[in-house]
PQR file with spaces between the fields and no chain letter, atoms N, CA, C, O and H, PARSE charges and radii, in Angstrom:
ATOM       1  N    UNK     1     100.388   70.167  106.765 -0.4000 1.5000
ATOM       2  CA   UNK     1     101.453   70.104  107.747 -0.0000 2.0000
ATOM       3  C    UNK     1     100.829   70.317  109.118  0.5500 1.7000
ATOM       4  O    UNK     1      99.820   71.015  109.220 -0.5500 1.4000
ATOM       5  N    UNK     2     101.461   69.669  110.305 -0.4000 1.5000
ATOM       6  CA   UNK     2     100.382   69.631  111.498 -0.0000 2.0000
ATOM       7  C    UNK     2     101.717   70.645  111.975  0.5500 1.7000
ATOM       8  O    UNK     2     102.146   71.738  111.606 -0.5500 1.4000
ATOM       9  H    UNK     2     102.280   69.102  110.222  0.4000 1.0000
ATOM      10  N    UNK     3     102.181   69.428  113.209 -0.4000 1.5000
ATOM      11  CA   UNK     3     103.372   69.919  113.925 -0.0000 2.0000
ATOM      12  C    UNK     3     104.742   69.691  113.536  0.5500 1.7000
ATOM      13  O    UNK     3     105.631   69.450  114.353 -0.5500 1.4000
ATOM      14  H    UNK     3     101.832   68.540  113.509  0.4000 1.0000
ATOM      15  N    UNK     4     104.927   69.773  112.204 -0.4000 1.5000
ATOM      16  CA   UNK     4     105.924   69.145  111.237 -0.0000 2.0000
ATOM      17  C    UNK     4     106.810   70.060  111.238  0.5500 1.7000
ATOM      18  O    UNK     4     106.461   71.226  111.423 -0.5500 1.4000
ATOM      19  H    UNK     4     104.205   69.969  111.541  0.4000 1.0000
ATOM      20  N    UNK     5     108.279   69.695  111.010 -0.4000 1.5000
ATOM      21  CA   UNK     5     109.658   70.747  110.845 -0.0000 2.0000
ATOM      22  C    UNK     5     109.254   71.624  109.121  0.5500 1.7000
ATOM      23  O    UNK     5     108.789   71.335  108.019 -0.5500 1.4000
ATOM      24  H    UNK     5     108.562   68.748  110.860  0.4000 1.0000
ATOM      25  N    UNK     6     109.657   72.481  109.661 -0.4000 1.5000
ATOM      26  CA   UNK     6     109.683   73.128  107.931 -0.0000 2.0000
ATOM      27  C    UNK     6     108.608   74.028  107.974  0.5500 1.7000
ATOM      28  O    UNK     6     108.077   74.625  108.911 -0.5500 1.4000
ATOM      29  H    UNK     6     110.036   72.716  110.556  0.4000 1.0000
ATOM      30  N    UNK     7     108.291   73.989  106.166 -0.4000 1.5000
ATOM      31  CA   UNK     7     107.580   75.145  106.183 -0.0000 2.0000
ATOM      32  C    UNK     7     106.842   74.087  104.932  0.5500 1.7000
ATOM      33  O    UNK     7     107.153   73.002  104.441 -0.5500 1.4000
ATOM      34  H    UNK     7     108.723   73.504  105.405  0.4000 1.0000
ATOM      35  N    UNK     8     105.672   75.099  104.737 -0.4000 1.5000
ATOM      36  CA   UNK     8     104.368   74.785  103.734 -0.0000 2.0000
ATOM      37  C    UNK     8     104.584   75.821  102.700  0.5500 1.7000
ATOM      38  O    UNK     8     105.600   76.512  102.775 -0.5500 1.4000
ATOM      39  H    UNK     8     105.419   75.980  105.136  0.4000 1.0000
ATOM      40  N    UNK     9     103.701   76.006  101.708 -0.4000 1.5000
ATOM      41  CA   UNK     9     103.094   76.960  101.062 -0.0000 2.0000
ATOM      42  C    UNK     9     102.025   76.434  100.366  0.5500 1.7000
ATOM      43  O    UNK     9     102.009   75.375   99.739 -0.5500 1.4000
ATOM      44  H    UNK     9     102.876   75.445  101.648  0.4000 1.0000
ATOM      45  N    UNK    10     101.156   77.211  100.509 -0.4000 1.5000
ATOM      46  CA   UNK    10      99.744   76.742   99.859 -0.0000 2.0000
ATOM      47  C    UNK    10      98.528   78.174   99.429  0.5500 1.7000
ATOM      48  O    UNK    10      98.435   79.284   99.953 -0.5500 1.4000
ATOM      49  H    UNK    10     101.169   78.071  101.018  0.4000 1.0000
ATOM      50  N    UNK    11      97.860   77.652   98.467 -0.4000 1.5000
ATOM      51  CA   UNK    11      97.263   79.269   98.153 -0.0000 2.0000
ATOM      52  C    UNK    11      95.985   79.673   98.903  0.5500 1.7000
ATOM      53  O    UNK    11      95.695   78.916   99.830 -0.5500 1.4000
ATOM      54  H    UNK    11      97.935   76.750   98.042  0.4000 1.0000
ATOM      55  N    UNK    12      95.346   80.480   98.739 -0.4000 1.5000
ATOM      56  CA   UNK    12      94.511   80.708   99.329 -0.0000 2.0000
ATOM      57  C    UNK    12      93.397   81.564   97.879  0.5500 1.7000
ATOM      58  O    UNK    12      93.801   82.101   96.847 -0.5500 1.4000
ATOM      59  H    UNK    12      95.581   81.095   97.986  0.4000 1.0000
ATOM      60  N    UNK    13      91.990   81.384   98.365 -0.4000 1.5000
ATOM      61  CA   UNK    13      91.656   83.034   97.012 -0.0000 2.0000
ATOM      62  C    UNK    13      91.917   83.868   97.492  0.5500 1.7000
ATOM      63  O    UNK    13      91.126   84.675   97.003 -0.5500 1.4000
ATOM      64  H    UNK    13      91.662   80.947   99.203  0.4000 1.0000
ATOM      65  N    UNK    14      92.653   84.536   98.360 -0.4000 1.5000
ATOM      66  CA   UNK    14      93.309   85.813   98.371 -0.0000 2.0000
ATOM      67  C    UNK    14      94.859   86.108   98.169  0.5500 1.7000
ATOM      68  O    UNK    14      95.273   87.259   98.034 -0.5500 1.4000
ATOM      69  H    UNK    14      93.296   83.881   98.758  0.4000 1.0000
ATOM      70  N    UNK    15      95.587   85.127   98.159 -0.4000 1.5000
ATOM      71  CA   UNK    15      97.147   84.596   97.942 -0.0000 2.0000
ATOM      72  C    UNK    15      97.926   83.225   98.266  0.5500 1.7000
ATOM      73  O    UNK    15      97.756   82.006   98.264 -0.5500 1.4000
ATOM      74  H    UNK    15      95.251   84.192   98.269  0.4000 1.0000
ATOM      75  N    UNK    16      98.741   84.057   98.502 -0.4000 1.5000
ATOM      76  CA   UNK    16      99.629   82.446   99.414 -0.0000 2.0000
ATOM      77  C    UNK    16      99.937   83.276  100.599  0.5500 1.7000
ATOM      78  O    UNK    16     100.128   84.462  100.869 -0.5500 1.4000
ATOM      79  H    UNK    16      98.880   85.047   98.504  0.4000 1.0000
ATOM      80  N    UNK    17      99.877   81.423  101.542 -0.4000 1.5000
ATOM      81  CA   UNK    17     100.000   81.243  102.679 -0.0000 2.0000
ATOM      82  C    UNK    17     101.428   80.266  102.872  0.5500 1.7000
ATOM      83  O    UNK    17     101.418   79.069  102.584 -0.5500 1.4000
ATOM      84  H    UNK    17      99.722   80.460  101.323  0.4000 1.0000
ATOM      85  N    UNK    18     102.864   81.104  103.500 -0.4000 1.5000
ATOM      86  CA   UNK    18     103.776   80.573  103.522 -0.0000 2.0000
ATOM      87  C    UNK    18     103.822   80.109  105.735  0.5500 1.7000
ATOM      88  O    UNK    18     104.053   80.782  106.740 -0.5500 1.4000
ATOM      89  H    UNK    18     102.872   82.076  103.733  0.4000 1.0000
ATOM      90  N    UNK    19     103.451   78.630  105.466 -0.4000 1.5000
ATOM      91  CA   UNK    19     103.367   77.805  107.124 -0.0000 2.0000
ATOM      92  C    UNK    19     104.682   77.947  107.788  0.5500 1.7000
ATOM      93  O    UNK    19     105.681   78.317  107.173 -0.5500 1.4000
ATOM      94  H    UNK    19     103.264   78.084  104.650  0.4000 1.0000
ATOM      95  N    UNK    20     104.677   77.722  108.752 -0.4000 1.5000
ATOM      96  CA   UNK    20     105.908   77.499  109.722 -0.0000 2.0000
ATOM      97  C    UNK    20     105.580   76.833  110.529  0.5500 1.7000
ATOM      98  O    UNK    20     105.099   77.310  111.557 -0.5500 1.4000
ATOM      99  H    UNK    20     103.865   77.422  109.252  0.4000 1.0000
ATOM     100  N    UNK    21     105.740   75.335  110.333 -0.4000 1.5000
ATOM     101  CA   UNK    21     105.779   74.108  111.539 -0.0000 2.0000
ATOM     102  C    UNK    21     105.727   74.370  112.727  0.5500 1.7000
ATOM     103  O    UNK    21     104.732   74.153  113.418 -0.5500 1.4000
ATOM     104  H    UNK    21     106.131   74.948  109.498  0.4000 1.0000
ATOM     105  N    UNK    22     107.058   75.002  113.243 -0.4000 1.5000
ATOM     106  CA   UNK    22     107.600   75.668  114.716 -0.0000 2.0000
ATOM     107  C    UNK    22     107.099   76.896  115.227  0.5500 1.7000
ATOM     108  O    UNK    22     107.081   77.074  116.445 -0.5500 1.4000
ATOM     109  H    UNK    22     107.867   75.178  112.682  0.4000 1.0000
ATOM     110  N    UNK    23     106.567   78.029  114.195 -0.4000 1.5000
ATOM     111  CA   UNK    23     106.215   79.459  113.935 -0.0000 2.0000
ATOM     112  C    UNK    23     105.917   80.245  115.204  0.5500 1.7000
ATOM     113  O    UNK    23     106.106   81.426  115.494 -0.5500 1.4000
ATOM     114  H    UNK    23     106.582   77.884  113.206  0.4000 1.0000
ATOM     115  N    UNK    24     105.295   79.028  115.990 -0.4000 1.5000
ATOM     116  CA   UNK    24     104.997   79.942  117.468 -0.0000 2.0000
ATOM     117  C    UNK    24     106.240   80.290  118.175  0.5500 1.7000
ATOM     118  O    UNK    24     106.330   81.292  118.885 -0.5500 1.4000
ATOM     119  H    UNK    24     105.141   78.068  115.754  0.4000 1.0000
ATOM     120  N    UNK    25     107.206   79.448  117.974 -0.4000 1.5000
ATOM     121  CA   UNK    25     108.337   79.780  118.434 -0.0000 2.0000
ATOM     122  C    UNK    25     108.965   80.838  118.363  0.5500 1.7000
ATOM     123  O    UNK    25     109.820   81.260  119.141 -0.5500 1.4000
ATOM     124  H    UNK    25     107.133   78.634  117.398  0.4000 1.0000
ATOM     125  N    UNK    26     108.464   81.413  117.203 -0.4000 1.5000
ATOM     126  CA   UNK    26     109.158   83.172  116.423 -0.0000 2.0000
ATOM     127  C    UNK    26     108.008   83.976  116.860  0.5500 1.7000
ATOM     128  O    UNK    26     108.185   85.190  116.762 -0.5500 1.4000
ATOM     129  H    UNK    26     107.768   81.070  116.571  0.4000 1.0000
ATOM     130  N    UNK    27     106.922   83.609  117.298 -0.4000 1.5000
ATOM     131  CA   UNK    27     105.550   84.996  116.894 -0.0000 2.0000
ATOM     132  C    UNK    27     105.805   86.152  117.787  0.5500 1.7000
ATOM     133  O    UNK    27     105.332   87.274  117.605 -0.5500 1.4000
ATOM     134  H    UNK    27     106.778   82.622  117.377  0.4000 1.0000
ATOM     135  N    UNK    28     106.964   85.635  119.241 -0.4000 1.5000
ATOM     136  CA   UNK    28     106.887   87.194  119.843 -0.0000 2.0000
ATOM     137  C    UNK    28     107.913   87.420  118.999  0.5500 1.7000
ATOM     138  O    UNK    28     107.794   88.622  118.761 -0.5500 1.4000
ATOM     139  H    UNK    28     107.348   84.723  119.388  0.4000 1.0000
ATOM     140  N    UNK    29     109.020   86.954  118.281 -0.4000 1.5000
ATOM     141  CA   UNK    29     109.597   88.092  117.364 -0.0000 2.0000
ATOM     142  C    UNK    29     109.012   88.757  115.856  0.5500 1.7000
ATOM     143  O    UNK    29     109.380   89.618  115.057 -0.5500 1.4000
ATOM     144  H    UNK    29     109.117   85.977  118.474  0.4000 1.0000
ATOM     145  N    UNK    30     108.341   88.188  115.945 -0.4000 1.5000
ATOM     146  CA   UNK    30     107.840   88.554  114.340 -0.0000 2.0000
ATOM     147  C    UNK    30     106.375   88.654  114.451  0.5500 1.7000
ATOM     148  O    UNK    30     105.826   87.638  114.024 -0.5500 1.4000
ATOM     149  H    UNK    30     108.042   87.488  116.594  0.4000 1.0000
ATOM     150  N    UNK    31     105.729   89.375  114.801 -0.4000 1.5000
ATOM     151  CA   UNK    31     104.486   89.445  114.823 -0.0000 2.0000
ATOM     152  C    UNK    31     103.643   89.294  113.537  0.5500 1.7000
ATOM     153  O    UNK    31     102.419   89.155  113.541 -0.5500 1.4000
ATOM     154  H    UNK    31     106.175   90.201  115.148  0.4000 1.0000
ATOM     155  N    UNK    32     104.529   89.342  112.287 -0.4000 1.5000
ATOM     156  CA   UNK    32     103.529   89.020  111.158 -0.0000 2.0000
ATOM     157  C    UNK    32     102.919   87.660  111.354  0.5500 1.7000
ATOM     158  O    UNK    32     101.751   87.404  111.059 -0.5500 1.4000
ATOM     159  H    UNK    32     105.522   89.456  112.284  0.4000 1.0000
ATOM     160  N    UNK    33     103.850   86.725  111.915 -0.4000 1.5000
ATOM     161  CA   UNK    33     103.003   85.745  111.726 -0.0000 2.0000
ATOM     162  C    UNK    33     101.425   85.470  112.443  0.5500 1.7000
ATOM     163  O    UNK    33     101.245   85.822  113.609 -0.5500 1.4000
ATOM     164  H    UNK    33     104.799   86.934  112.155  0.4000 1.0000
ATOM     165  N    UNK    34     100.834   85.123  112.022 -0.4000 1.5000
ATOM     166  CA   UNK    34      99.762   84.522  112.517 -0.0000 2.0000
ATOM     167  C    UNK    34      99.016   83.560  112.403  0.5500 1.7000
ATOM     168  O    UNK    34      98.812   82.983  111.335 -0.5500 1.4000
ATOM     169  H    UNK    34     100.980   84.836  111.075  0.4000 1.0000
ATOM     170  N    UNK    35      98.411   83.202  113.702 -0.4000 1.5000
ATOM     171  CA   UNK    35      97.406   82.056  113.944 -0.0000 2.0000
ATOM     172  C    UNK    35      97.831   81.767  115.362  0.5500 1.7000
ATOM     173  O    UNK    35      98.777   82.166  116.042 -0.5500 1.4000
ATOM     174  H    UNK    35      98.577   83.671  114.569  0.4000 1.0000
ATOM     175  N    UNK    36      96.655   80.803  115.626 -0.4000 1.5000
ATOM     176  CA   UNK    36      96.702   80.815  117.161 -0.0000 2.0000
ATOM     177  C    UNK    36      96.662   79.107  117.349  0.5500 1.7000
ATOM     178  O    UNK    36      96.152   78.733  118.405 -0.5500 1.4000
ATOM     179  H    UNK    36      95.886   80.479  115.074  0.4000 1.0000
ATOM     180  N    UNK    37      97.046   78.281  116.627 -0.4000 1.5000
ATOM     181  CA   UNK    37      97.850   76.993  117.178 -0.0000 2.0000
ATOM     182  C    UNK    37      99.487   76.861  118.078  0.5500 1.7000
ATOM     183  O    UNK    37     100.526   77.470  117.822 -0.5500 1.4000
ATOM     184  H    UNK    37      97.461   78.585  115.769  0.4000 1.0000
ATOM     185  N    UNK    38      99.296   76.126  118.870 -0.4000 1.5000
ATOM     186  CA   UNK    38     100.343   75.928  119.592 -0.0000 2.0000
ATOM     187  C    UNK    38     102.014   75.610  118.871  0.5500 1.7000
ATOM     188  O    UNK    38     103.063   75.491  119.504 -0.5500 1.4000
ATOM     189  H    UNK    38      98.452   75.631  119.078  0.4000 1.0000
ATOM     190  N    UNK    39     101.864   75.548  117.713 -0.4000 1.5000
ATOM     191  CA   UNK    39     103.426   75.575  116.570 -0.0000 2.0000
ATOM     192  C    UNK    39     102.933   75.660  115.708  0.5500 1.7000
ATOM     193  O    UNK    39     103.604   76.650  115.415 -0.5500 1.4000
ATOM     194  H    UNK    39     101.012   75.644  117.199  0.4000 1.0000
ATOM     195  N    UNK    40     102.200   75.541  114.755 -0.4000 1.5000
ATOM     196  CA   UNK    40     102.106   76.219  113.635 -0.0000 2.0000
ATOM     197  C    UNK    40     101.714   78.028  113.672  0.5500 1.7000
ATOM     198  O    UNK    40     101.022   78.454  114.597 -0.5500 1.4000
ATOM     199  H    UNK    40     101.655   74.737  114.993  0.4000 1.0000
ATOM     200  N    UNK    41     102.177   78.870  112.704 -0.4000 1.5000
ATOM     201  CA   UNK    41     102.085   79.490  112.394 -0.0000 2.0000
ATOM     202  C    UNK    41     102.482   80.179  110.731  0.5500 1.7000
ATOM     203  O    UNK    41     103.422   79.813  110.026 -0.5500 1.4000
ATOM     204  H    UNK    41     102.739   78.524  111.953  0.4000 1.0000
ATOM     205  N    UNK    42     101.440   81.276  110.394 -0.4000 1.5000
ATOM     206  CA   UNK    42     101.634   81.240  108.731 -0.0000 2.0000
ATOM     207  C    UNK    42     101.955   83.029  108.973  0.5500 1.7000
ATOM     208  O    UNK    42     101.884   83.764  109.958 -0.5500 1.4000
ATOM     209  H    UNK    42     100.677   81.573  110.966  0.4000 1.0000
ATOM     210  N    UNK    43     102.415   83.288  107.207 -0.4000 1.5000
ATOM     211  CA   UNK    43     102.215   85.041  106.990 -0.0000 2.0000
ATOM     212  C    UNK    43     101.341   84.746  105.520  0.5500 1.7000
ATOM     213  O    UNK    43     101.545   83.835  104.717 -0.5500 1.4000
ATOM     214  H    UNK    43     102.473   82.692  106.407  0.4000 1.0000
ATOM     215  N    UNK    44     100.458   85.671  105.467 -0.4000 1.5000
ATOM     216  CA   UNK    44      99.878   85.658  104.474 -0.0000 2.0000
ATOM     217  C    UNK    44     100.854   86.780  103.183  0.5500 1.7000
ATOM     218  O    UNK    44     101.282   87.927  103.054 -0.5500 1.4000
ATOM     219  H    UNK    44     100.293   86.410  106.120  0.4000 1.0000
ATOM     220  N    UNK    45     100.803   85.891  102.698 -0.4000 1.5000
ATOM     221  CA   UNK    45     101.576   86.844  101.115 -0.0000 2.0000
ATOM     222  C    UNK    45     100.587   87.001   99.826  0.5500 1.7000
ATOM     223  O    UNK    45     100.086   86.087   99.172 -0.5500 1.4000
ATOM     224  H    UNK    45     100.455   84.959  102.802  0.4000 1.0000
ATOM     225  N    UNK    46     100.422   88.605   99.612 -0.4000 1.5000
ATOM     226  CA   UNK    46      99.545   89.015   98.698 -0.0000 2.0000
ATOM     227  C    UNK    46     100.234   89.300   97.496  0.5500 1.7000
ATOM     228  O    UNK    46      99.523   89.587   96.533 -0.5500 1.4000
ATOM     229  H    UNK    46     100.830   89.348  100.143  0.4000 1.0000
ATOM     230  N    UNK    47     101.859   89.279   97.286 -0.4000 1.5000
ATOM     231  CA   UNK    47     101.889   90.111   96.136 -0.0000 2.0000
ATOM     232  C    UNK    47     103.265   89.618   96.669  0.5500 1.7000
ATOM     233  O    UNK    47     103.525   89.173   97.787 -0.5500 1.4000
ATOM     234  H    UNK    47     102.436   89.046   98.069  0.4000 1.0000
ATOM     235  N    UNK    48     104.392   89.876   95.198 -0.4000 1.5000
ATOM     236  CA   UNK    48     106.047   89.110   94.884 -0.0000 2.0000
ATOM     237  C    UNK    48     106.530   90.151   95.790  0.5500 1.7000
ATOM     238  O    UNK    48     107.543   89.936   96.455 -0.5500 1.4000
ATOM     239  H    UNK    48     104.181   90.237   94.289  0.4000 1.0000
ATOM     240  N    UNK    49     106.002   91.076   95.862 -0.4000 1.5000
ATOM     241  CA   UNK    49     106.900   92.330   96.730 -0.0000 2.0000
ATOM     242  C    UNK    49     106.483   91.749   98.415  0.5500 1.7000
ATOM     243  O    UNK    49     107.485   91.854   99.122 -0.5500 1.4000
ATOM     244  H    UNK    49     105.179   91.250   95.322  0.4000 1.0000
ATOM     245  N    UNK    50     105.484   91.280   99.054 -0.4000 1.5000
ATOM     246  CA   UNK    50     105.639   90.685  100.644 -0.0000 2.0000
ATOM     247  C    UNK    50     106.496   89.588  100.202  0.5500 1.7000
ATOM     248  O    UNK    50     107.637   89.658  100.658 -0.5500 1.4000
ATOM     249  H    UNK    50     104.670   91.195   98.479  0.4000 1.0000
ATOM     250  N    UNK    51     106.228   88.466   99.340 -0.4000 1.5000
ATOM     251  CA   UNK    51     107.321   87.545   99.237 -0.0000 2.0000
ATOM     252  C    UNK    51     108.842   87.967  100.094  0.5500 1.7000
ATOM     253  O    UNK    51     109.463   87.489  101.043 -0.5500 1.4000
ATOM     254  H    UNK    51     105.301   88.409   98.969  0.4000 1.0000
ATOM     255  N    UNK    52     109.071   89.485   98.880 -0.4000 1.5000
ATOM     256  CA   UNK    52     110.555   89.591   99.441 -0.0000 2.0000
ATOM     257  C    UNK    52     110.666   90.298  100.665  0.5500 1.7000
ATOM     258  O    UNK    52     111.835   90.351  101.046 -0.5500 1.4000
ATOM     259  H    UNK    52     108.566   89.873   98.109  0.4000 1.0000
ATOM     260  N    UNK    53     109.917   90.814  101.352 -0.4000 1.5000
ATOM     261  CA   UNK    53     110.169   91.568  101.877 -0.0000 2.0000
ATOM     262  C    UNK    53     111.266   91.277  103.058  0.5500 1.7000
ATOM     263  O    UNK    53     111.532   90.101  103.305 -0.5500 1.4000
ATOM     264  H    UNK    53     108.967   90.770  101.042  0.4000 1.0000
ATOM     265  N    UNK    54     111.832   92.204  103.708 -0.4000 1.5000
ATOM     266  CA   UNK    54     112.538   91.859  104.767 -0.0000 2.0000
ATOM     267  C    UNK    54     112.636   91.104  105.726  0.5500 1.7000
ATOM     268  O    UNK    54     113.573   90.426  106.146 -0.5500 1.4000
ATOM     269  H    UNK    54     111.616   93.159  103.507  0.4000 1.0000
ATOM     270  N    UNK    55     110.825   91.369  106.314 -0.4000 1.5000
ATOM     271  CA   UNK    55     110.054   90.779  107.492 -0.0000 2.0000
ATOM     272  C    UNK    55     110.168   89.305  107.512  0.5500 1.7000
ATOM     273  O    UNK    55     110.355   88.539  108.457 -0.5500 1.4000
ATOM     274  H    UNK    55     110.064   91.920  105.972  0.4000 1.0000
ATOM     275  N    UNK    56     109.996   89.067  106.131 -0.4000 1.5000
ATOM     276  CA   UNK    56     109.632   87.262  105.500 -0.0000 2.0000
ATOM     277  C    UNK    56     110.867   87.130  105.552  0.5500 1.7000
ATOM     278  O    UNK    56     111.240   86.271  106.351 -0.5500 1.4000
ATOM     279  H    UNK    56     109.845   89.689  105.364  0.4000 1.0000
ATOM     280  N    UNK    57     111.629   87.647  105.013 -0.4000 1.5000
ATOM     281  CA   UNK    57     113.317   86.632  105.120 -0.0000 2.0000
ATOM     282  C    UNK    57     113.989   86.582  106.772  0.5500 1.7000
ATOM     283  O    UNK    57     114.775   85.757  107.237 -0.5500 1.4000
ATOM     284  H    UNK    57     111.326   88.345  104.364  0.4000 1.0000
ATOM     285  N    UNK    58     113.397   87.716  107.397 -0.4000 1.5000
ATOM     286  CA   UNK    58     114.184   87.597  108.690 -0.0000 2.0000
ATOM     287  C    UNK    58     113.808   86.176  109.369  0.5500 1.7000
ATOM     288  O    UNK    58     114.566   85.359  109.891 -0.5500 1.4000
ATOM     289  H    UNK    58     112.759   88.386  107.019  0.4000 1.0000
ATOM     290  N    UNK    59     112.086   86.123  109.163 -0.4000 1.5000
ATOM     291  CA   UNK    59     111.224   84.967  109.651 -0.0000 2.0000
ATOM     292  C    UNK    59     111.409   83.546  109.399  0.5500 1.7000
ATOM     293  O    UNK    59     111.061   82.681  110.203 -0.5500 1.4000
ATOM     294  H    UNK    59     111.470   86.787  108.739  0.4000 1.0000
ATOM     295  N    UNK    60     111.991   83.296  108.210 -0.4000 1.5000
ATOM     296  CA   UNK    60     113.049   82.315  107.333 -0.0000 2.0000
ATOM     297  C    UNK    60     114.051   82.087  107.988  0.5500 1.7000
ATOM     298  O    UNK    60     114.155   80.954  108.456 -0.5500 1.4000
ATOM     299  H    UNK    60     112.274   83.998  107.557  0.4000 1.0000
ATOM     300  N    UNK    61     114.884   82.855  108.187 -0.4000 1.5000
ATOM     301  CA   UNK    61     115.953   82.929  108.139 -0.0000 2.0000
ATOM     302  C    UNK    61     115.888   82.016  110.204  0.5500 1.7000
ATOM     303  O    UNK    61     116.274   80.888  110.510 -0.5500 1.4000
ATOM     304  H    UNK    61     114.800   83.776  107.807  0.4000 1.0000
ATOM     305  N    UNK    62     115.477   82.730  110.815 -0.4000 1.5000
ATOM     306  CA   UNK    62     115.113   82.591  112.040 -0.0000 2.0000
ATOM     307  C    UNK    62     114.439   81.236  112.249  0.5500 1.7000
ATOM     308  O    UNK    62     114.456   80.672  113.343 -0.5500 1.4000
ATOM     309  H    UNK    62     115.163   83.646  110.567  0.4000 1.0000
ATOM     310  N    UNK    63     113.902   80.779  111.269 -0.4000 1.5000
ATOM     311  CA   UNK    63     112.868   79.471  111.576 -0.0000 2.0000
ATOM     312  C    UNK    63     114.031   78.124  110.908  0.5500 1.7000
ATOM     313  O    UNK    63     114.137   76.925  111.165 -0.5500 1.4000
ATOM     314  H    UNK    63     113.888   81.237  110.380  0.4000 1.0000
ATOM     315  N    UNK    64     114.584   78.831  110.192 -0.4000 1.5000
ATOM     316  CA   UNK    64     115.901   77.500  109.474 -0.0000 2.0000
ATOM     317  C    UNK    64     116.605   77.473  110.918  0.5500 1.7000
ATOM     318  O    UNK    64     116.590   76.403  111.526 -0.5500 1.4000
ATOM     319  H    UNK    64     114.498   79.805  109.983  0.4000 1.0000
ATOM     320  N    UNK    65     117.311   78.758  111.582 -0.4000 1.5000
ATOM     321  CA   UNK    65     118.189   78.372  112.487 -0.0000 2.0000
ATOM     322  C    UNK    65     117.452   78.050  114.218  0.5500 1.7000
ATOM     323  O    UNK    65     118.002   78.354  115.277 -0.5500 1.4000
ATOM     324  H    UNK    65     117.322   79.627  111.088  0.4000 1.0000
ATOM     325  N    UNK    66     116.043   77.341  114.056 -0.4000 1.5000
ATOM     326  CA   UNK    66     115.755   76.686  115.437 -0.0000 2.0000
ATOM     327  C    UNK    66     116.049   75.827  115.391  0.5500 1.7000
ATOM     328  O    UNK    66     116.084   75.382  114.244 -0.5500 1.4000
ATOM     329  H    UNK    66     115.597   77.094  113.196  0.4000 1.0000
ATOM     330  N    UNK    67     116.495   74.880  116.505 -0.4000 1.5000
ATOM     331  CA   UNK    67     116.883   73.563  117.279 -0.0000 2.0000
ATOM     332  C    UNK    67     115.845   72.455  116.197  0.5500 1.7000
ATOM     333  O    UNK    67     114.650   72.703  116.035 -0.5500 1.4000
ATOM     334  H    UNK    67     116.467   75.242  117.437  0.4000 1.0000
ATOM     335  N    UNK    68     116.448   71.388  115.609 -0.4000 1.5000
ATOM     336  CA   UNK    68     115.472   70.287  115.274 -0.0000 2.0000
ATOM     337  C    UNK    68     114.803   69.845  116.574  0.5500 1.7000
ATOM     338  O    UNK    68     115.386   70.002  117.647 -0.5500 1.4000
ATOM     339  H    UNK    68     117.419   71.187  115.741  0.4000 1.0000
ATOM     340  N    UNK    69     113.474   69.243  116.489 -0.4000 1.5000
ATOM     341  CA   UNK    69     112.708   69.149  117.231 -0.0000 2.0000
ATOM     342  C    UNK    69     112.916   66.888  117.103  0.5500 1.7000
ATOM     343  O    UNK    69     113.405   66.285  116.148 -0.5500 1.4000
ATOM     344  H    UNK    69     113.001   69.116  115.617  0.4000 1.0000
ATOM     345  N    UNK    70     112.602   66.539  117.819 -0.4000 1.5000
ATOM     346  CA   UNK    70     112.540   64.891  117.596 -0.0000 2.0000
ATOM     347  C    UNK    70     110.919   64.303  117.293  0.5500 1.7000
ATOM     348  O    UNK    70     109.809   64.821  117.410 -0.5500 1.4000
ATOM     349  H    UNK    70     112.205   67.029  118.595  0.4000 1.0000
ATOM     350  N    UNK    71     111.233   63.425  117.004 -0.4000 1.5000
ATOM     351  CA   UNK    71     109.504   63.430  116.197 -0.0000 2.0000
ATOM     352  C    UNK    71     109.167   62.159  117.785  0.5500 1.7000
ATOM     353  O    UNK    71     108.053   61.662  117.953 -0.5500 1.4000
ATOM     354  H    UNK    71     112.135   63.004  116.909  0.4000 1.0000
């Protein structure tokens, strides 16, 4: 996924890596995310318990309700 709407998931050898197309758009609210591209941004998930955690659903939740972007 480059600068694409949505989200990724893909593994890593240390876990999964759940993407966020837009992500820079959230990083001053959510500082988990990281990386330093201009819209993408990821959270690294080690274990079913970060899956759920709060942080990740707020970040979800927040990245479903941005503006569609036009390609």
């Amino acid at each position: 996924m480059s600068d694409a709407e949505g989200f990724a998931i893909y593994a890593t050898s240390k876990g999964v890596n759940l993407a966020f197309g837009h992500g820079g758009e959230l990083a001053k609210k959510h500082p988990l995310l990281e990386g330093t591209g201009k819209s993408m941004r990821h959270v690294k998930l080690k274990s079913v318990a970060d899956a759920k955690s709060a942080a990740v659903e707020a970040i979800v939740k927040d990245a479903v309700m941005l503006p569609r972007h036009s390609a």
